[in-house]
C-alpha positions as CSV (number, residue, x, y, z in Angstrom):
1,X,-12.5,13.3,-16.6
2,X,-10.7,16.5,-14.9
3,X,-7.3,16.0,-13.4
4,X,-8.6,16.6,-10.1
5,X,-10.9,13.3,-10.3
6,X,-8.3,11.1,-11.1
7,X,-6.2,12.3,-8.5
8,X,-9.3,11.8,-6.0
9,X,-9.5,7.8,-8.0
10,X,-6.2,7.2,-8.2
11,X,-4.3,8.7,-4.9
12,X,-6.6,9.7,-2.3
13,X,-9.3,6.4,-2.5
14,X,-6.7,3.9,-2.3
15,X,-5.7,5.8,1.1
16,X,-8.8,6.1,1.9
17,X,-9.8,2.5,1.7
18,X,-6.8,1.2,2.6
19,X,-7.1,-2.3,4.4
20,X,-10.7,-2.4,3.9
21,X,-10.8,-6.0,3.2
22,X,-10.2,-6.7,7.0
23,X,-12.4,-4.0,8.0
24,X,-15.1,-5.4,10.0
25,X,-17.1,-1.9,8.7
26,X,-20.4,-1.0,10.3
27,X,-23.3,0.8,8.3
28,X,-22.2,4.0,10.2
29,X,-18.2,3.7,9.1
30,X,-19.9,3.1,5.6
31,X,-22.1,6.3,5.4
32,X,-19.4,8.3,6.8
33,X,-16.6,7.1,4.2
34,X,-19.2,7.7,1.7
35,X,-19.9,11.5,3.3
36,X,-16.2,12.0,2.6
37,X,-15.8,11.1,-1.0
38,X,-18.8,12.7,-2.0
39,X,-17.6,16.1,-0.4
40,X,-14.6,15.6,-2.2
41,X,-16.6,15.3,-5.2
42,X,-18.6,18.2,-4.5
43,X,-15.6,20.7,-3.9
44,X,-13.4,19.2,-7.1
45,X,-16.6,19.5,-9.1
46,X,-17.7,23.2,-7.5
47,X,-21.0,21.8,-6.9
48,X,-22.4,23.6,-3.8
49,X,-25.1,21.7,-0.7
50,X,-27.3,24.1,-1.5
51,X,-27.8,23.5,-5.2
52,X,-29.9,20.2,-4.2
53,X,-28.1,17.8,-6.7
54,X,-28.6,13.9,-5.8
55,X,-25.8,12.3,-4.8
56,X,-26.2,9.6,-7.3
57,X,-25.6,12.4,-10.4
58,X,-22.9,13.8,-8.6
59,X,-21.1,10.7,-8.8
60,X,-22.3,9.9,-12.6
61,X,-20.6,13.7,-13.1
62,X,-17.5,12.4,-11.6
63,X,-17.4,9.1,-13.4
64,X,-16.8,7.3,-9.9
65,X,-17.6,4.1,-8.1
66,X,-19.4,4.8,-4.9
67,X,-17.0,3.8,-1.9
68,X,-19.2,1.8,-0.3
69,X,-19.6,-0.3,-3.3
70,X,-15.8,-0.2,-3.7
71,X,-15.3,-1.5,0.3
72,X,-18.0,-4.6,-0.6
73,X,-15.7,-5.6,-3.9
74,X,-12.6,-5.6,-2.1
75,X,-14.2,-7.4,0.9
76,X,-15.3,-10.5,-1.8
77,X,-12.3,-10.4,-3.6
78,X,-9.9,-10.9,-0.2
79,X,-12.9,-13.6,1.1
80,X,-12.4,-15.2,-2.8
81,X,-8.2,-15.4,-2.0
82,X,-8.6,-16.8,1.5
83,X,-10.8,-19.4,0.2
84,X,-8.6,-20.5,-2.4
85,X,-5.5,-19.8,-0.5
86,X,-6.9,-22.5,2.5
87,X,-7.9,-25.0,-0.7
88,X,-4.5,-25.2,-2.2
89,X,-3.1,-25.7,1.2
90,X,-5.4,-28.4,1.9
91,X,-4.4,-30.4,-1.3
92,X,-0.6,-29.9,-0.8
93,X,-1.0,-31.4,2.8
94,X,-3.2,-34.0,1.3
95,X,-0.3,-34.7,-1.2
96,X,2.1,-34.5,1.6
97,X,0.2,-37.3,3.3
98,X,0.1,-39.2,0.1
99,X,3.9,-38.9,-0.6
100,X,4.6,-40.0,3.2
101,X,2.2,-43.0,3.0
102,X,3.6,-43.9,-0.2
103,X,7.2,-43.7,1.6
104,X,6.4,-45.7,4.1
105,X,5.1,-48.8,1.9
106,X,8.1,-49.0,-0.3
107,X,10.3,-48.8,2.9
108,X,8.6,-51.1,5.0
């Protein structure tokens, strides 16, 4: 993998997808994010419109993970850390409950 690429992996996707996990992204936002990284790919890789190469090689060439695909995986990982963020604060005020209850008997 050139220099170039990892730069494009490593400095300029993070920025690009920045937040995306709150992104309420439509299949137009998508498309377009996808537009940009693969004309990024394109110009680090010299490959020209014109040469009619898919954009599924393209990114094979690069040795990259397709933005959109990227977006979805960050989307189920932050819905995966709510979920279990929401759990474990339903069992500690469960065992908040449960302490105060317990309180309360040996006081009363």
């Amino acid at each position: 993998m050139s220099s170039k690429v990892r730069i494009l992996e490593s400095c300029i996707m993070p920025v690009l997808c920045y937040g995306a996990e709150t992104w309420a992204t439509t299949k137009k936002e998508t498309e377009r994010m996808q537009k940009t990284q693969r004309a990024m790919v394109r110009d680090i890789l010299g490959i020209r419109i014109r040469e009619k190469i898919s954009n599924t090689e393209i990114m094979n060439k690069a040795g990259l993970v397709d933005v959109g695909y990227s977006i979805k995986l960050k989307k189920f990982e932050f819905a995966g850390h709510v979920f279990r963020g929401r759990a474990s604060r339903r069992r500690l005020q469960h065992k908040a409950e449960e302490i105060q209850i317990r309180r309360s008997c040996v006081q009363g």
